[in-house]
FIKOLZA-1660 file (N, C-alpha, C; in steps of 0.1 Angstrom, whole numbers, plus 5000, padded with zeros to 4 digits):
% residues 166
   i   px   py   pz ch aa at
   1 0631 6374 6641  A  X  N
   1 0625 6375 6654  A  X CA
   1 0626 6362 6661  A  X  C
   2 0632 6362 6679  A  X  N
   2 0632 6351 6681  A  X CA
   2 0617 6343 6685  A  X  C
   3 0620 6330 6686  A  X  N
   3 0608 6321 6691  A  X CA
   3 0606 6319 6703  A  X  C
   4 0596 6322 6709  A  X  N
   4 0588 6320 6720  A  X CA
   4 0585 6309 6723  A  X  C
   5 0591 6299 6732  A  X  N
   5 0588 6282 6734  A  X CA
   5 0580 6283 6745  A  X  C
   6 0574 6292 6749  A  X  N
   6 0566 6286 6763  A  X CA
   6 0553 6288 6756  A  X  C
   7 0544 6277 6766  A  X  N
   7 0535 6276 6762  A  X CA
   7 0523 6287 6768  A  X  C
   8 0515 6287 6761  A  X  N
   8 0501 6295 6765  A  X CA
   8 0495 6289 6776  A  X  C
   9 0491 6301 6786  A  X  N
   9 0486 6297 6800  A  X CA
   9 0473 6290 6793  A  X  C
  10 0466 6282 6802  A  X  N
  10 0450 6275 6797  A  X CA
  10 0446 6278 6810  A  X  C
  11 0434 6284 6810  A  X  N
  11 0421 6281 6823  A  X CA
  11 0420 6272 6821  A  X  C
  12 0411 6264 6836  A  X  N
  12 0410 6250 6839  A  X CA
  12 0394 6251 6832  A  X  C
  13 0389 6240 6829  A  X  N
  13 0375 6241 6822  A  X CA
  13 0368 6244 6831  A  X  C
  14 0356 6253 6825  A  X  N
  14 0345 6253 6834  A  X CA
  14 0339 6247 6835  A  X  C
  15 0328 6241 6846  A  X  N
  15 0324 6233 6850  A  X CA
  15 0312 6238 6857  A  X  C
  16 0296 6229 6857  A  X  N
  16 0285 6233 6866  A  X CA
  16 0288 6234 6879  A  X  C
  17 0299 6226 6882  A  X  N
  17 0302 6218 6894  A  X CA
  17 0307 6226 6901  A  X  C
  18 0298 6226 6920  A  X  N
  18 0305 6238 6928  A  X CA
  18 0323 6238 6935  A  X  C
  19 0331 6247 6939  A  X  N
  19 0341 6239 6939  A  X CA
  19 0341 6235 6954  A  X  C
  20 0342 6230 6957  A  X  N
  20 0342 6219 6975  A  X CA
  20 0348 6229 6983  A  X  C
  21 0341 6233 6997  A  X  N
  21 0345 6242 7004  A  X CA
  21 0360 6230 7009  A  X  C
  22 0373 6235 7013  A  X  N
  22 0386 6230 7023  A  X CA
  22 0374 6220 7035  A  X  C
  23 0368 6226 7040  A  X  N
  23 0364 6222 7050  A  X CA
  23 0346 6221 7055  A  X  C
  24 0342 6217 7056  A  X  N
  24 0325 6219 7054  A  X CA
  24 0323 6228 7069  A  X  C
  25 0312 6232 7066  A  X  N
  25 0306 6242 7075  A  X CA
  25 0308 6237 7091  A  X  C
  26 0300 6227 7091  A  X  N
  26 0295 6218 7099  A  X CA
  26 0302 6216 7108  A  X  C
  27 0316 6214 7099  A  X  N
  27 0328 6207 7109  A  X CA
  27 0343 6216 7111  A  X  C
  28 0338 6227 7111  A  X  N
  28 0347 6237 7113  A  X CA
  28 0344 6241 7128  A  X  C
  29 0356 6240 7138  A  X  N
  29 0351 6245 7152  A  X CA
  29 0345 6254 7155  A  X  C
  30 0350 6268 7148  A  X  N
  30 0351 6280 7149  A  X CA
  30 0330 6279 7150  A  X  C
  31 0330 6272 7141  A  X  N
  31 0313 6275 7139  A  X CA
  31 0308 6271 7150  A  X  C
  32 0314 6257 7154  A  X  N
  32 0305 6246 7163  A  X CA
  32 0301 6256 7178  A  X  C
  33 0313 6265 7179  A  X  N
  33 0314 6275 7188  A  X CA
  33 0306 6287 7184  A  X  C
  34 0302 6291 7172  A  X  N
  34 0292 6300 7170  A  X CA
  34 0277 6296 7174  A  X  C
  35 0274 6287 7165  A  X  N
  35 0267 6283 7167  A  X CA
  35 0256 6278 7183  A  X  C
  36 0268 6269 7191  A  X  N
  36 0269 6269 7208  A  X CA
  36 0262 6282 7212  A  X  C
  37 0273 6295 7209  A  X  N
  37 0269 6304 7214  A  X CA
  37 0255 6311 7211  A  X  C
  38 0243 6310 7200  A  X  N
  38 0239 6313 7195  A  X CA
  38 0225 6307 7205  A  X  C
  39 0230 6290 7205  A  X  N
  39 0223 6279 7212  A  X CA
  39 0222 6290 7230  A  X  C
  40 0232 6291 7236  A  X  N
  40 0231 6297 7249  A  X CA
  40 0223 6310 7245  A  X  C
  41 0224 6317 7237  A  X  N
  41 0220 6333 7237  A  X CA
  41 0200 6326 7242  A  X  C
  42 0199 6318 7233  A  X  N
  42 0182 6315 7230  A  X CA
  42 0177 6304 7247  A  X  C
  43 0185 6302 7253  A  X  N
  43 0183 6295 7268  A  X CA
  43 0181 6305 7277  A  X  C
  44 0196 6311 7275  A  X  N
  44 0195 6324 7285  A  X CA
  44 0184 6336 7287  A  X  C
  45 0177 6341 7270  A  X  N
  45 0168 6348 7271  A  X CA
  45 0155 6347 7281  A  X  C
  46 0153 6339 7281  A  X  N
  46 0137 6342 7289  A  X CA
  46 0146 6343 7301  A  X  C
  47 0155 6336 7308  A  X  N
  47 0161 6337 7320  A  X CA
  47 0156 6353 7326  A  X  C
  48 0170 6360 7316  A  X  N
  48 0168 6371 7319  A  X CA
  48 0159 6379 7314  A  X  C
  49 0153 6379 7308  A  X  N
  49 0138 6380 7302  A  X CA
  49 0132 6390 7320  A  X  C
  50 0128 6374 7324  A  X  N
  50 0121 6374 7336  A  X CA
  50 0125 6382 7345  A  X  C
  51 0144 6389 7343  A  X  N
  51 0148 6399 7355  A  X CA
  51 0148 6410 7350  A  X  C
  52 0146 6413 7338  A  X  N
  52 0146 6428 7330  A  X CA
  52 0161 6428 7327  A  X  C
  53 0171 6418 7320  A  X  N
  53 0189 6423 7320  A  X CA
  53 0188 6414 7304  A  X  C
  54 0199 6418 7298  A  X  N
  54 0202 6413 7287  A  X CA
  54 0214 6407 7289  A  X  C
  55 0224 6397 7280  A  X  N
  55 0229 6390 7280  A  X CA
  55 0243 6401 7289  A  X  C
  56 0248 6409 7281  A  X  N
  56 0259 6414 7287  A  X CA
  56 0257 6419 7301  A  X  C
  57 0244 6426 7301  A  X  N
  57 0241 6432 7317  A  X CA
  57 0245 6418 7326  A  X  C
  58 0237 6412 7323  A  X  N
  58 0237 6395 7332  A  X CA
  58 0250 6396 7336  A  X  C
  59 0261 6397 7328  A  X  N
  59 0278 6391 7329  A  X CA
  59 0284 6404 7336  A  X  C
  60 0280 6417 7338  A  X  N
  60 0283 6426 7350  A  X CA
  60 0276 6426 7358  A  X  C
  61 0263 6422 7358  A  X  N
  61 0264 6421 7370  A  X CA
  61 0265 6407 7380  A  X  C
  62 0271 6397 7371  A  X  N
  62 0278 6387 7378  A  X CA
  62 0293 6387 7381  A  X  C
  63 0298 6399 7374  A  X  N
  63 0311 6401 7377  A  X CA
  63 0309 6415 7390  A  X  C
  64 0301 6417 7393  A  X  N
  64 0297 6427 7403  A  X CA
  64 0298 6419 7416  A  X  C
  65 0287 6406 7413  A  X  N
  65 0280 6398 7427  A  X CA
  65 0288 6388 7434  A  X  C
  66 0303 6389 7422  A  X  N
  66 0316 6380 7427  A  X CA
  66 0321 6395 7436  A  X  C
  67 0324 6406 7428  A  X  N
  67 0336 6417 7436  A  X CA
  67 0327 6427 7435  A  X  C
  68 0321 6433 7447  A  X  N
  68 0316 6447 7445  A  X CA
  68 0323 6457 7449  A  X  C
  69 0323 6470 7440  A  X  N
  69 0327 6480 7443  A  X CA
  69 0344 6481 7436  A  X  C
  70 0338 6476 7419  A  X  N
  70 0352 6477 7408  A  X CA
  70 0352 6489 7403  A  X  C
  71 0364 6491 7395  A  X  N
  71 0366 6501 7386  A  X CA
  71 0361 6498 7370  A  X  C
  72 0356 6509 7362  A  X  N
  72 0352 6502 7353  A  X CA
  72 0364 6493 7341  A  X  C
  73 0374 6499 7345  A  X  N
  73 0386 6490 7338  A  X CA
  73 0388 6477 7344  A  X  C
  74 0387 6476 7357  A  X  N
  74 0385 6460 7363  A  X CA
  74 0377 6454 7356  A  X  C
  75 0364 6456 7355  A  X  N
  75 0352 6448 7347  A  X CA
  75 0353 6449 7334  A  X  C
  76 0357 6457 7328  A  X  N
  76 0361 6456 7311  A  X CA
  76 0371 6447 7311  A  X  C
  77 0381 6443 7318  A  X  N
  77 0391 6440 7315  A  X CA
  77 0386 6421 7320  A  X  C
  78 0375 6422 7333  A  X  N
  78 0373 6407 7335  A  X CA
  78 0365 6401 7321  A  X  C
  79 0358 6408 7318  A  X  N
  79 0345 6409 7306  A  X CA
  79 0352 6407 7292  A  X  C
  80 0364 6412 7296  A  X  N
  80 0368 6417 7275  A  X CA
  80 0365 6428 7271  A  X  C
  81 0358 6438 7275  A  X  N
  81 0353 6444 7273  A  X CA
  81 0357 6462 7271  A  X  C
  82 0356 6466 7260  A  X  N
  82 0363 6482 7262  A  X CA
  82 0349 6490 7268  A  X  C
  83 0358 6502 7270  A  X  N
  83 0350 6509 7278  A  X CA
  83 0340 6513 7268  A  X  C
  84 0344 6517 7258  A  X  N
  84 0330 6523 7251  A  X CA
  84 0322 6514 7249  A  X  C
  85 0322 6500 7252  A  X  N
  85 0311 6494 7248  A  X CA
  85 0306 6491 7264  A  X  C
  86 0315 6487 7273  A  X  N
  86 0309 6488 7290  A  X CA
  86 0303 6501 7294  A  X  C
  87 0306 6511 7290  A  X  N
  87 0300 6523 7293  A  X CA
  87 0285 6527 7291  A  X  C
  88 0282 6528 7283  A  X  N
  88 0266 6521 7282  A  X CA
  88 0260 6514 7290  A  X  C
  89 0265 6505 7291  A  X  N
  89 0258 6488 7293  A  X CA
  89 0258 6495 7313  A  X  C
  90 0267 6500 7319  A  X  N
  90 0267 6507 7330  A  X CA
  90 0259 6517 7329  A  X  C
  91 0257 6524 7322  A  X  N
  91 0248 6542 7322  A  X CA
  91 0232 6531 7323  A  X  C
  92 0229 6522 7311  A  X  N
  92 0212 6513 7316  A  X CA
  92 0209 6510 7329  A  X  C
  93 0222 6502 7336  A  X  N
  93 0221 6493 7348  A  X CA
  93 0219 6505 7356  A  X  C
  94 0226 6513 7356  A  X  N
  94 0226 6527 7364  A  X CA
  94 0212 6532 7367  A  X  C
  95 0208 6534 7354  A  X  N
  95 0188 6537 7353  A  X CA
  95 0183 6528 7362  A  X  C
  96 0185 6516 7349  A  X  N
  96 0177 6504 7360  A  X CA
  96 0174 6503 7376  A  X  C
  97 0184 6506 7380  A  X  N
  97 0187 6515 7397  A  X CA
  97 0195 6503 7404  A  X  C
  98 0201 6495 7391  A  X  N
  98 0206 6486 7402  A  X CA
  98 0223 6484 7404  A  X  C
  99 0232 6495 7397  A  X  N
  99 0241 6498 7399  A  X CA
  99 0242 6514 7403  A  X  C
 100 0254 6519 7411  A  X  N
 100 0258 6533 7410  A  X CA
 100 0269 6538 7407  A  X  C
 101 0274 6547 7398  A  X  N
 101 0288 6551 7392  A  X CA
 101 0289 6561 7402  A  X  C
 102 0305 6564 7403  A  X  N
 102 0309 6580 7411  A  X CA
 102 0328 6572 7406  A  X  C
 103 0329 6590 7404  A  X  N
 103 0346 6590 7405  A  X CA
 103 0350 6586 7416  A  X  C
 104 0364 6585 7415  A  X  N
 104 0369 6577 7426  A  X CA
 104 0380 6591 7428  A  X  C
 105 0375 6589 7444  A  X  N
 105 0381 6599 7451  A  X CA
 105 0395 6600 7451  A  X  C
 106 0405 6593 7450  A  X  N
 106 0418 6591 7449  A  X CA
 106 0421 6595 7436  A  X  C
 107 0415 6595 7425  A  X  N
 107 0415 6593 7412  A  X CA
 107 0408 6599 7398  A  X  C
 108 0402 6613 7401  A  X  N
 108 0392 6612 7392  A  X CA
 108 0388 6607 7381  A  X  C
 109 0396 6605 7374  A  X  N
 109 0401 6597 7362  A  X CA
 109 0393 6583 7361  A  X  C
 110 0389 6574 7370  A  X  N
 110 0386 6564 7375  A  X CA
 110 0373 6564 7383  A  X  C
 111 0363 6556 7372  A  X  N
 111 0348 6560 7375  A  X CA
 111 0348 6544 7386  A  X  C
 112 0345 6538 7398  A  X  N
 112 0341 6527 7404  A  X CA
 112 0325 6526 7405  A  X  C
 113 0323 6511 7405  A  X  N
 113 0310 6510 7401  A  X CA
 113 0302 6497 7409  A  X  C
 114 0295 6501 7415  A  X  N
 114 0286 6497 7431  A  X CA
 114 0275 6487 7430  A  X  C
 115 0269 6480 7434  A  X  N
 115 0260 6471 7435  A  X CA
 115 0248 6486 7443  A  X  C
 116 0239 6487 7435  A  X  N
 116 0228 6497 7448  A  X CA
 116 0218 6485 7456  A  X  C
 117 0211 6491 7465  A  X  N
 117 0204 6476 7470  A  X CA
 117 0198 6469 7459  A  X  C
 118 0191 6469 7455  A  X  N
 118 0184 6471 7444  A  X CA
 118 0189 6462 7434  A  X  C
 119 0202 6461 7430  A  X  N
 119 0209 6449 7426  A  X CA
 119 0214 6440 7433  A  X  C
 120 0215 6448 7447  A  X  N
 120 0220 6435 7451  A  X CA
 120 0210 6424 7453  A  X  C
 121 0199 6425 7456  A  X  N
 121 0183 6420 7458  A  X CA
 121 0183 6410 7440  A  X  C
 122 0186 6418 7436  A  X  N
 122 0185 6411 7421  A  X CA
 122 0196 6395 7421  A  X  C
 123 0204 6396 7428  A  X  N
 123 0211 6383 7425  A  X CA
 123 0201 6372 7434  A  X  C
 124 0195 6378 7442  A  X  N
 124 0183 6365 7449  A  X CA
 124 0175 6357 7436  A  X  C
 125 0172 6370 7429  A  X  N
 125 0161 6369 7415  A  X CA
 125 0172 6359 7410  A  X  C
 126 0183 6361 7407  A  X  N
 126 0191 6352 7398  A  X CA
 126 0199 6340 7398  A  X  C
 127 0197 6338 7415  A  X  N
 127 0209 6327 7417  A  X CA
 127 0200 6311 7413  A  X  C
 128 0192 6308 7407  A  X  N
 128 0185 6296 7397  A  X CA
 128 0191 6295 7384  A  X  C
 129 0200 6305 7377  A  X  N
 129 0198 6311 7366  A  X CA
 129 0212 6298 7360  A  X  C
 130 0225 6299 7371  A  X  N
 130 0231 6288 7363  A  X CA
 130 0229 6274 7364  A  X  C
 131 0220 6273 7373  A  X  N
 131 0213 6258 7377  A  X CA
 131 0206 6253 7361  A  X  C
 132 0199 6261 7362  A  X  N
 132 0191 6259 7350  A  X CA
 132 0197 6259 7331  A  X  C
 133 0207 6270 7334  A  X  N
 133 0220 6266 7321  A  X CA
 133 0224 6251 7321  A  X  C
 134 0231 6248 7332  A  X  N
 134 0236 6233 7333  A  X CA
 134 0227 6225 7328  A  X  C
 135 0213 6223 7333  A  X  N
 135 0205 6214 7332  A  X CA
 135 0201 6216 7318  A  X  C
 136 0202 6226 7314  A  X  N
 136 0199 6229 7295  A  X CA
 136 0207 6221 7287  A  X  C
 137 0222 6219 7298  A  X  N
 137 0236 6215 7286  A  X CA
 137 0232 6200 7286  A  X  C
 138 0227 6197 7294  A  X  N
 138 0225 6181 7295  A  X CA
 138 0241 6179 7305  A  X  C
 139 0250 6186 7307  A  X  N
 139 0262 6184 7312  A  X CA
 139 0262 6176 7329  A  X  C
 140 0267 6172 7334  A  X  N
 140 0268 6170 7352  A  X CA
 140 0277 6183 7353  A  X  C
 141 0280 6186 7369  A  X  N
 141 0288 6198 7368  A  X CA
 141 0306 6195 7366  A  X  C
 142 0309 6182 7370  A  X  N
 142 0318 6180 7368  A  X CA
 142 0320 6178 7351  A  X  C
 143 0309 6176 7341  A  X  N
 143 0317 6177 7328  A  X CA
 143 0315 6191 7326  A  X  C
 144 0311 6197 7331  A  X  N
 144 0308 6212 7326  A  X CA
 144 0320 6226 7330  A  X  C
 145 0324 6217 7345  A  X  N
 145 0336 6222 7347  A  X CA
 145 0348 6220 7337  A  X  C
 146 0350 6212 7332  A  X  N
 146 0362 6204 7325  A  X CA
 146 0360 6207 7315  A  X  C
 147 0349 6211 7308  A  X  N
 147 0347 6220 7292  A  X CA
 147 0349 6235 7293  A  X  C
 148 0347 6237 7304  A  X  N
 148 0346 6253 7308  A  X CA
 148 0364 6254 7307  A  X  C
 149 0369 6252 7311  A  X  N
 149 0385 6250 7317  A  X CA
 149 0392 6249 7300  A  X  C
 150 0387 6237 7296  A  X  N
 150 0392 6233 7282  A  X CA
 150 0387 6244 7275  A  X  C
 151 0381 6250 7271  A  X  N
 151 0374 6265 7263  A  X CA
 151 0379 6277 7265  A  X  C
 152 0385 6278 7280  A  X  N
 152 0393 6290 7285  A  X CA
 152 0404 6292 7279  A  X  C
 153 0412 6271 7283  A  X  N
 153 0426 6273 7275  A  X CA
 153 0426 6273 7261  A  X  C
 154 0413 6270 7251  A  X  N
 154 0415 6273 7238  A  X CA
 154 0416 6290 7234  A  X  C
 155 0405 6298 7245  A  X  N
 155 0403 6309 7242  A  X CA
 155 0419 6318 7247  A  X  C
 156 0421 6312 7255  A  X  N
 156 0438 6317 7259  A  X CA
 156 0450 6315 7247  A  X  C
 157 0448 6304 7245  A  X  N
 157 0461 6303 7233  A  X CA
 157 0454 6306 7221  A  X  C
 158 0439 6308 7214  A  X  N
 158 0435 6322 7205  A  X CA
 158 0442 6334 7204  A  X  C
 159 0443 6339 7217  A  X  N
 159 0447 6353 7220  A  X CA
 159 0458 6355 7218  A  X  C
 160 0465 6346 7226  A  X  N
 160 0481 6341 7222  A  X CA
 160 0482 6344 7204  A  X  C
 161 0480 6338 7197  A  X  N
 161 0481 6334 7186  A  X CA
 161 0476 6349 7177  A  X  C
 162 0468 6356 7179  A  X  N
 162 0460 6367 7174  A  X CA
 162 0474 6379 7179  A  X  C
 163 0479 6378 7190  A  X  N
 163 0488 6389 7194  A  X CA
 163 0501 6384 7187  A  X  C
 164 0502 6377 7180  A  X  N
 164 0511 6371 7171  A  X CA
 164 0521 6364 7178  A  X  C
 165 0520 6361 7191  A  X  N
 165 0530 6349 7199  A  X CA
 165 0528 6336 7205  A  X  C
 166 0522 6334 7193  A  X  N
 166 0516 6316 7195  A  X CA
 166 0520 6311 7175  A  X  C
% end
């Protein structure tokens, strides 16, 4: 029978010892950015607290109070947002009384979606709301512009990179 010269695999010893994360929590961006975000969610709340809207409502209807009278693919698509999850978030604001849905006459296929007075009155209620973000960040607006910009193009070449051409 022949001989077998290789040696027997060995496990490394065990040990109490935990094995060291690559990278610590702390200092992983991905977090520093979760975390941020986490930090804004708990500023923003009483904001909107005070107007009856939650975080996402807030972000249509500030994508409303720039362009009224979108499709709901325009605002998903300014937002990130698919329809099944904008869809909703439109049917509340709709209650609320301060948006209004209707097909689009050219199109039925294509629901467009309206500031009612009623919201529009609401951006009076709201136009303090990013004054008071800034002054939360400790930022001036000129550094806040220049992180905003820098954040975009990380979030840009993310996307890049996720659709596999980066």
């Amino acid at each position: 029978m022949p001989q077998d010269n290789a040696k027997p695999i060995s496990s490394p010893p065990l040990t109490d010892a935990p094995t060291p994360a690559l990278i610590p929590v702390d200092h992983l961006l991905c977090f520093s950015f979760y975390a941020a975000s986490h930090a804004f969610t708990r500023v923003y709340k009483p904001l909107l607290d005070a107007i009856g809207l939650t975080y996402p409502q807030y972000l249509v209807m500030v994508a409303l109070w720039e362009k009224d009278d979108q499709t709901v693919g325009s605002i998903g698509e300014k937002l990130g947002l698919e329809s099944s999850t904008l869809t909703p978030l439109l049917k509340r604001l709709e209650a609320l009384g301060f948006v209004t849905r209707s097909r689009d006459p050219a199109d039925e296929r294509v629901v467009r979606v309206r500031l009612s007075a009623q919201g529009e009155a609401l951006r009076e209620q709201a136009r303090t709301i990013p004054e008071c973000i800034l002054k939360a960040t400790g930022l001036d607006l000129a550094d806040a512009e220049r992180l905003q910009k820098d954040v975009t193009a990380l979030r840009d070449a993310l996307e890049k990179a996720a659709a596999g051409k980066g």
